[in-house]
C-alpha angles and dihedrals in degrees: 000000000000122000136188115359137211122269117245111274096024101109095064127047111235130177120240108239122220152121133278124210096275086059077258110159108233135179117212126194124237128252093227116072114208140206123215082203090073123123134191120268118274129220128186112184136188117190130178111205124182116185122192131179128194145191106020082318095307090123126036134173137205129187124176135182127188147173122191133172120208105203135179082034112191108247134171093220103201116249137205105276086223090071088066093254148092111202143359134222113229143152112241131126144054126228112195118198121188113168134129140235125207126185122184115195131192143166106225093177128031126173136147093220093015155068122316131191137180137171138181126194113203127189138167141175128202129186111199120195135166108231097177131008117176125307110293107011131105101182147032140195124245096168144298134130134237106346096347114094133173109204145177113226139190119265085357133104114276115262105032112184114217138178146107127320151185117304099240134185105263103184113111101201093050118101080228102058116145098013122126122258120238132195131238093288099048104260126124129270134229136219122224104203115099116233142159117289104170150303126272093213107112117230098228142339136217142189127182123199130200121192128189130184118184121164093322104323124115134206131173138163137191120210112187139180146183126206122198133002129115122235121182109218112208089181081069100053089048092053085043089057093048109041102247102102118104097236087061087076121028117203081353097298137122105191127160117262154181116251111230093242149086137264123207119263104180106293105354147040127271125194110263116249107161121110126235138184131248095241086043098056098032082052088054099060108030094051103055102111115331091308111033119230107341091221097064106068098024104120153190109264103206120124137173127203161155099255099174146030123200129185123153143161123222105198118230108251090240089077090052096048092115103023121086095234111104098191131015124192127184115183133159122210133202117197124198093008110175129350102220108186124014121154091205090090104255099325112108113242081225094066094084128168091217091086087142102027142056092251098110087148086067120086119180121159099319122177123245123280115260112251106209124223114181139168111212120192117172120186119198112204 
């Protein structure tokens, strides 16, 4: 099957015309270079379905596997700025995804004048990784600023987050192993070196539906969650900086207090016992680089929460009885209602910066989700 196309206009290179500030018509060239040669992406997919239904069709259940490649994937391969050039646009790669999805389906409820009642329970699990990208390279970009990156990587899964962390005692044999190395004045360390922190892929994800008829009303509700994943918030580190995180000051306080670490005493690691204050530590951590140190605000991406709303009014017949209409149906709807449960301290996993890219573990400054209100009514003739 084919993927992802080309835009138009990306086969040909072609100069931006313009003006320059004498009215002096000029022709620049563009930062993508790109390749006539250049073909859709290609997937080839395999998937195993089994489909049961029980008691006179109350309970049903549906299990799926599948496998699919993504090949000749379109990527802008960066080039040597001294060609003139930026990027350029290439086929390479192949992303493999294998993952199931299971629904189970049941009517709890079910009377002709009464009350009815449904519900159906989904959940699905995919595991992304990059099996190929082009000769030569290992790893990708997919977004990320200063030293956050969210990479594909060879033989990984797809979407890797890398970037600095605590210094922290390694050696094995130490009492201290593990904990995190302070300076002289008792505020933590960073190390420079950038490493892998996590994966943005979620683990699984689930969504639980209730439906409810009763003499013409209609009420339905969507729970759904993620599990896993890991997402950096950059919105955080610049509150931290500032003051105005919550964490900066816990139950509305800003006492002085003592960091869980070590500081160094000649060869060894003492327990830390010196006293620091919020701003000194939050500055710390938020200031190192553009983005602080990248471990401190990496976290766990998994939500839960009420996605829809649903409330409508079937009219009786009777009421229709010399109009022309044969069904009339008013119902209001609510979308991304209420977000229940997200570690990344108030800010929703799903306000990512990556609107254009494939960096959903990279938070900075992302506006709020849109709550949905809408009004449906739908007239059968």
């Amino acid at each position: 099957a084919v993927g992802n196309d080309l835009t138009p206009y990306q086969l040909y290179n072609t100069f931006l015309i313009g003006k320059d500030p004498n009215n002096n018509t000029t022709a620049t060239r563009r930062n993508t270079l790109f390749d006539p040669n250049v073909q859709s992406e290609l997937i080839k997919s395999t998937e195993l379905g089994l489909e049961m239904r029980f008691l006179n069709n109350r309970i049903g259940f549906d299990l799926a596997w599948y496998k699919s490649n993504a090949t000749k994937q379109l990527i802008d391969l960066p080039m040597d700025p001294q060609s003139g050039y930026s990027t350029k646009k290439i086929n390479a790669g192949d992303v493999q995804n294998t993952g199931i999805e299971l629904m189970v389906d049941g009517k709890v409820l079910s009377k002709e004048k009464g009350l009815n009642w449904s519900l159906s329970v989904n959940y699905s699990a995919n595991n992304n990784t990059v099996e190929e990208l082009s000769e030569g390279v290992t790893k990708y970009g997919l977004g990320g600023f200063d030293d956050v990156a969210v990479l594909a990587v060879v033989g990984q899964k797809y979407g890797e987050i890398y970037g600095t962390k605590f210094n922290r005692v390694s050696d094995k044999a130490s009492p201290f192993y593990g904990k995190i190395i302070l300076d002289g004045n008792g505020l933590p360390t960073r190390n420079a070196e950038i490493v892998r922190l996590g994966n943005q892929q979620a683990k699984g994800l689930l969504g639980f539906t209730n439906a409810f008829e009763y003499k013409g009303f209609g009420l339905s509700f969507l729970f759904d969650a993620r599990f896993g994943g890991q997402i950096f918030s950059a919105t955080q580190v610049a509150m931290q900086r500032f003051g105005t995180a919550g964490i900066t000051a816990p139950n509305g306080e800003r006492e002085n207090f003592v960091v869980d670490g070590v500081v160094a005493s000649g060869n060894t690691f003492v327990q830390n016992t010196t006293e620091v204050t919020p701003q000194q530590y939050w500055v710390s951590v938020s200031t190192a680089n553009n983005l602080g140190i990248t471990e401190a605000n990496l976290y766990d991406a998994s939500s839960f929460r009420l996605r829809n709303v649903q409330l409508s009014y079937e009219l009786p017949t009777r009421f229709l009885a010399k109009t022309p209409i044969q069904k009339a149906k008013i119902g209001i709807s609510c979308n991304n209602v209420w977000l229940i449960k997200s570690h990344v301290r108030g800010i929703d996993p799903e306000s990512v910066y990556a609107t254009n890219t494939n960096a959903t573990g990279f938070e900075n400054a992302g506006l709020p989700t849109t709550r949905a209100f809408m009004f449906n009514l739908n007239l059968s003739f």
